[in-house]
C-alpha positions in Angstrom: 116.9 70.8 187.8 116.2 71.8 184.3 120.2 73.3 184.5 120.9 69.5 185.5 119.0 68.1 182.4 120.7 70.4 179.8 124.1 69.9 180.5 124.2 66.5 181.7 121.6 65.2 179.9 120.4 65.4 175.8 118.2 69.2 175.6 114.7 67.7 175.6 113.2 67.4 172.0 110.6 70.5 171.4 108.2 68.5 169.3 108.4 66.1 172.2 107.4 68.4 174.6 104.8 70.3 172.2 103.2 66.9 171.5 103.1 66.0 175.3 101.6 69.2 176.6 98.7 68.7 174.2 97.2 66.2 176.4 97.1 68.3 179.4 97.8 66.8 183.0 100.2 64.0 182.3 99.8 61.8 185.3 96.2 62.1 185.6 96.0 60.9 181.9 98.0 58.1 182.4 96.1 57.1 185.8 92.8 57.5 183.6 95.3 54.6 180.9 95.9 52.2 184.3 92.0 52.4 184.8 91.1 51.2 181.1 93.5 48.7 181.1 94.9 49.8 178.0 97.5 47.3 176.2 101.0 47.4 176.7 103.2 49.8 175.0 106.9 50.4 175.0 105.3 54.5 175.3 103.0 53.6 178.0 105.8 51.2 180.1 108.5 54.3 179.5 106.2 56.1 181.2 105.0 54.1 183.8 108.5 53.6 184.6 109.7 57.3 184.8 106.4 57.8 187.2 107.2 55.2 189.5 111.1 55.8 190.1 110.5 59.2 190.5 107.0 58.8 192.8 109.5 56.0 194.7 112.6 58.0 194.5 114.8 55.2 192.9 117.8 55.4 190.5 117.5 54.7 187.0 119.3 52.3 187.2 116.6 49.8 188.8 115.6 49.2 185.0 119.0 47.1 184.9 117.9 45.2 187.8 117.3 41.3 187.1 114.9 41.5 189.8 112.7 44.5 188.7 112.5 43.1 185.4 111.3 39.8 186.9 108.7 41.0 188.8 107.6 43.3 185.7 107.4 40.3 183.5 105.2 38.1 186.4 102.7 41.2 186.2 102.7 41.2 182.2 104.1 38.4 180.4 104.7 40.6 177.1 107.4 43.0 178.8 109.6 40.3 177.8 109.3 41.6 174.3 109.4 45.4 175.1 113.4 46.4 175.9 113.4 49.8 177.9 117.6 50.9 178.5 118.6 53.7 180.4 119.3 56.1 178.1 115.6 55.8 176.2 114.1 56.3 179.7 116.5 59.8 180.7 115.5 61.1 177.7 112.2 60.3 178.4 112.4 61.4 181.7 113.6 65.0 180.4 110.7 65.2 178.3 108.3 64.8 181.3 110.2 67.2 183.1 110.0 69.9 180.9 106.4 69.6 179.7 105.5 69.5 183.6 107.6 72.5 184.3 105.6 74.3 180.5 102.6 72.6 182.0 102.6 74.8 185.6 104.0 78.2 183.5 100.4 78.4 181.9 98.6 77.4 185.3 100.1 80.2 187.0 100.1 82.4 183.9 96.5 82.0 182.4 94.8 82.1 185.7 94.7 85.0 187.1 95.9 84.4 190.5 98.7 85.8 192.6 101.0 83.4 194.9 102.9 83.3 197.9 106.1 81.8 197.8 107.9 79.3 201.1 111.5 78.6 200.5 114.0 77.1 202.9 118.1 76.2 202.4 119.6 73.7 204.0 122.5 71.5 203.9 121.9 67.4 203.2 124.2 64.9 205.1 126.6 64.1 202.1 127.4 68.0 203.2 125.5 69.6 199.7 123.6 72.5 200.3 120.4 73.4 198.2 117.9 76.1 198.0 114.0 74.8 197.4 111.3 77.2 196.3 107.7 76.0 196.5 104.3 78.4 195.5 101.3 78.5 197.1 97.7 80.0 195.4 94.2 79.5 195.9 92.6 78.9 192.2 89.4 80.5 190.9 87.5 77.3 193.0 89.2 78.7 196.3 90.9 75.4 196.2 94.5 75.8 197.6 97.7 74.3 195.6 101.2 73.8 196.5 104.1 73.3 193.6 107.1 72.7 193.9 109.0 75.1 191.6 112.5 74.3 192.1 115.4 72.4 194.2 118.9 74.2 192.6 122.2 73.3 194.4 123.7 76.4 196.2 127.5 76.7 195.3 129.8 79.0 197.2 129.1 80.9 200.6 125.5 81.0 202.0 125.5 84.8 201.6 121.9 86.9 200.9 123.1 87.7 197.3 123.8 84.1 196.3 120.6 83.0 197.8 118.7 85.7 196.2 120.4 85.1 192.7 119.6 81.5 192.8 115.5 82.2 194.3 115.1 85.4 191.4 116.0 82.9 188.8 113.7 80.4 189.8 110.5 82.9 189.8 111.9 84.7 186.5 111.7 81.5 184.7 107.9 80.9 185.7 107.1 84.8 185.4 106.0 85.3 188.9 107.6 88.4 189.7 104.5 90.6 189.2 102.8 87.9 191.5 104.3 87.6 194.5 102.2 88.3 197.5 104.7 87.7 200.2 107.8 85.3 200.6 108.1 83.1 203.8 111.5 81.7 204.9 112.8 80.9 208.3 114.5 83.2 210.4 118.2 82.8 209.4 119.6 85.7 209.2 121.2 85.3 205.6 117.0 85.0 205.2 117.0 88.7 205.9 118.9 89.8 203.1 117.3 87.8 200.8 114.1 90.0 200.3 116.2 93.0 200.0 118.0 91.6 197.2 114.8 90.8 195.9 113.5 94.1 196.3 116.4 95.9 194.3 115.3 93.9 191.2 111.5 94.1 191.4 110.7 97.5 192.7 107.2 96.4 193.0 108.2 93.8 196.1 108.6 95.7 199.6 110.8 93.6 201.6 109.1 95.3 204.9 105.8 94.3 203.9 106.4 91.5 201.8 108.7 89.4 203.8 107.4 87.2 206.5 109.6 84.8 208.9 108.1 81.3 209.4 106.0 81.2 212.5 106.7 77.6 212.9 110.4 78.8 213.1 109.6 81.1 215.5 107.6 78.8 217.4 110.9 76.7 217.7 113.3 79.3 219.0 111.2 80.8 221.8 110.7 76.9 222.5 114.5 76.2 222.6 115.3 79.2 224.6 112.8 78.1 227.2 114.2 75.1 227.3 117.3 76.4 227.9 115.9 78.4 230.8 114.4 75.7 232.7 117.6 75.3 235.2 121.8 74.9 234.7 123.6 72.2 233.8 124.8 69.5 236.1 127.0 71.1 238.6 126.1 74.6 238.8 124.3 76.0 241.3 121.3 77.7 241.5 121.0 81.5 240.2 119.7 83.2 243.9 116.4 85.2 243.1 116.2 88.9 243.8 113.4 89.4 245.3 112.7 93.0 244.9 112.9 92.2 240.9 109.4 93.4 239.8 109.7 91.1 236.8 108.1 88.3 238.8 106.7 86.8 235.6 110.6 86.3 234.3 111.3 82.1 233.0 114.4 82.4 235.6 111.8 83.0 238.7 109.6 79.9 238.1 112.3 77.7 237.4 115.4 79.0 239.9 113.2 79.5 242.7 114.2 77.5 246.0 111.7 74.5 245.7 113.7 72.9 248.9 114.9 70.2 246.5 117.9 71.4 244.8 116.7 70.4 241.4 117.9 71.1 238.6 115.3 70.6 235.3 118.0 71.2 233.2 120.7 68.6 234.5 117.4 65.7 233.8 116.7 66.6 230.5 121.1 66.5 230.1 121.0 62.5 231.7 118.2 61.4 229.9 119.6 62.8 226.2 123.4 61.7 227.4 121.9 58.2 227.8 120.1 57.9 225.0 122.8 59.3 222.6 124.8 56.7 224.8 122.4 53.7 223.9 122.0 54.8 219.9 125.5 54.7 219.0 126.1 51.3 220.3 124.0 48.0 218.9 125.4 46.2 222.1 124.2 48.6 224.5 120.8 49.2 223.1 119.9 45.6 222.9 120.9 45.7 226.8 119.2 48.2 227.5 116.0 46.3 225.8 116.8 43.4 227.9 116.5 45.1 231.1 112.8 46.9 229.4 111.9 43.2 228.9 113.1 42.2 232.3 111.3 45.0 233.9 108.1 44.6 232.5 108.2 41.1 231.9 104.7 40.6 234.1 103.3 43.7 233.7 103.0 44.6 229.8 102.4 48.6 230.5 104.6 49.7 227.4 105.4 48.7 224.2 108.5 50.8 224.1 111.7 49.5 224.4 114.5 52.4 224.2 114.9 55.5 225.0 114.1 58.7 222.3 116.9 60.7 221.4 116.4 64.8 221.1 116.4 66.3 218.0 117.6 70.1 217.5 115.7 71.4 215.1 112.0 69.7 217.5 111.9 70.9 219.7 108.8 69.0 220.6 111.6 66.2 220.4 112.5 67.0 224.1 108.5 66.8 224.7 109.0 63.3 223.4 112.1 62.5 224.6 111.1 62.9 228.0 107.6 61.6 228.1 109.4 58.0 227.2 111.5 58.2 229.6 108.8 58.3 232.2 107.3 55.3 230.7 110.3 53.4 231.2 112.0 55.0 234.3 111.5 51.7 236.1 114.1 50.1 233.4 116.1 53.4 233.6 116.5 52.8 237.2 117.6 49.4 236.2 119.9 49.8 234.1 122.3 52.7 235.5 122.9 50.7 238.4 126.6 50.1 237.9 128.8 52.1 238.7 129.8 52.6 235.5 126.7 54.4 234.5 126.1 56.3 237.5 126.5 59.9 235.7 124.0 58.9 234.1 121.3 57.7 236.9 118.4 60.0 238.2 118.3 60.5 242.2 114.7 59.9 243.8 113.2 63.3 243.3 114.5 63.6 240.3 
């Protein structure tokens, strides 16, 4: 981010920055303005702008909006008068950013506290990865505070060395590598070479002790495996079990067992996620199918649902969830895979 300012953006004025981090915490300062009522400023609406675009993740372009500056103008007549452009307000902006990024250096450096540090890559849906580093202490008041230190764009491959480049530059700059209590990241395995790369730098990080794998994460792919355990996909037949195995306790013998039924858990969980994916990528169908809900339940008001959940891969609770309104509305399930068409898609009795 602060890369992002300096080359795209003016290098934030020092005295700026120097005069801002004189009055300590920015934002609960200018809360403590809001609450006096203080009169307008052009300072005090720069700042109240640059707060509220980025609390509300907006562009900075909102400023330019006829509409914003309407409803500005209906909450304080004399904003008419006070002309705020776009450049003023980045520049602005930059300033903030700095002094708040100064402002948690001294924090972490004058109080003598040692972190622990979560950070997690991933890739956003216009298909731009990024690497976010957030610390974690408990202050001299055993009070616990999260920061977010940094959200840097990851360029080139995903290897351990890039990622560890991008995470060593990111402590370096808030001095936190004589800190560090232990670094949690999921349990990718490019996440495994990232502590050792760490560990070449700062000889006083062990990788083996310091390193810990996200139990959430963990939580998730035992999940997902058992998941996948619970039966075969539609059309395969049942795995026979041995009985002489003496692993009697093994996911296969609970869920493969001959239950005289000739279930499959597996193939359910495959019609009900095949429907709803079928239902969310069509506005036609999904208002059908909450036809038929309404039709269904027309006299008896048991559900306030009306469509089916669709799974998500990295919740597994999703599938938890996924199910659980199915069952709700497995009347207008029924319903609604009656024709022929959608007969891949329809649940037998037992099922």
């Amino acid at each position: 981010m602060s890369q992002h300012l300096h080359v795209l953006h003016c290098v934030a004025n020092s005295k700026t920055i120097s005069s801002l981090l004189a009055k300590n915490n920015l934002m609960d300062q200018f809360v403590n303005i809001l609450n006096r009522k203080k009169a307008l400023s052009p300072a005090l609406l720069k700042t109240a702008l640059v707060y509220f675009i980025c609390d509300a993740d907006l562009p900075l372009s909102i400023t330019k909006s006829p509409a914003s500056q309407a409803l500005l103008e209906l909450c304080n007549p004399a904003v008419t008068n006070i002309l705020v452009r776009r450049a003023s307000l980045t520049l602005h902006l930059t300033n903030i950013y700095f002094c708040h990024e100064e402002s948690i250096c001294n924090y972490l450096s004058t109080n003598n506290i040692n972190v622990s540090l979560t950070t997690d890559a991933w890739t956003s849906p216009n298909i731009t990865a990024y690497l976010v580093v957030t610390v974690h202490c408990i202050d001299a008041d055993f009070k616990l505070t999260s920061i977010l230190l940094g959200l840097c764009q990851i360029e080139g491959n995903h290897l351990g060395a890039s990622l560890s480049s991008q995470f060593l530059t990111i402590i370096q700059r808030f001095n936190l590598d004589q800190k560090i209590i232990c670094i949690t990241t999921d349990n990718a395995s490019v996440n495994h070479c990232m502590p050792l790369g760490i560990e070449s730098i700062f000889p006083c990080f062990c990788s083996k002790d310091h390193a810990v794998g996200c139990m959430a994460h963990t939580i998730h792919l035992a999940a997902c495996d058992g998941l996948k355990a619970l039966g075969s996909d539609t059309g395969d037949t049942p795995t026979p079990v041995d009985h002489n195995d003496l692993n009697q306790m093994a996911i296969s013998s609970l869920t493969n067992s001959p239950n005289g039924l000739n279930l499959q858990y597996n193939s359910i969980i495959g019609k009900i996620s095949q429907l709803a994916s079928y239902l969310h990528h069509s506005p036609q169908r999904r208002e059908k199918f909450i036809t038929t809900v309404n039709l269904v339940y027309d006299t008896d008001k048991t559900t306030n649902a009306k469509t089916l959940l669709m799974q998500v891969p990295t919740r597994w609770h999703s599938t938890y969830k996924m199910l659980n309104r199915a069952l709700d509305l497995k009347d207008a399930y029924n319903h609604f895979c009656t024709p022929k068409s959608l007969a891949s898609y329809r649940l037998s009795h037992l099922e």
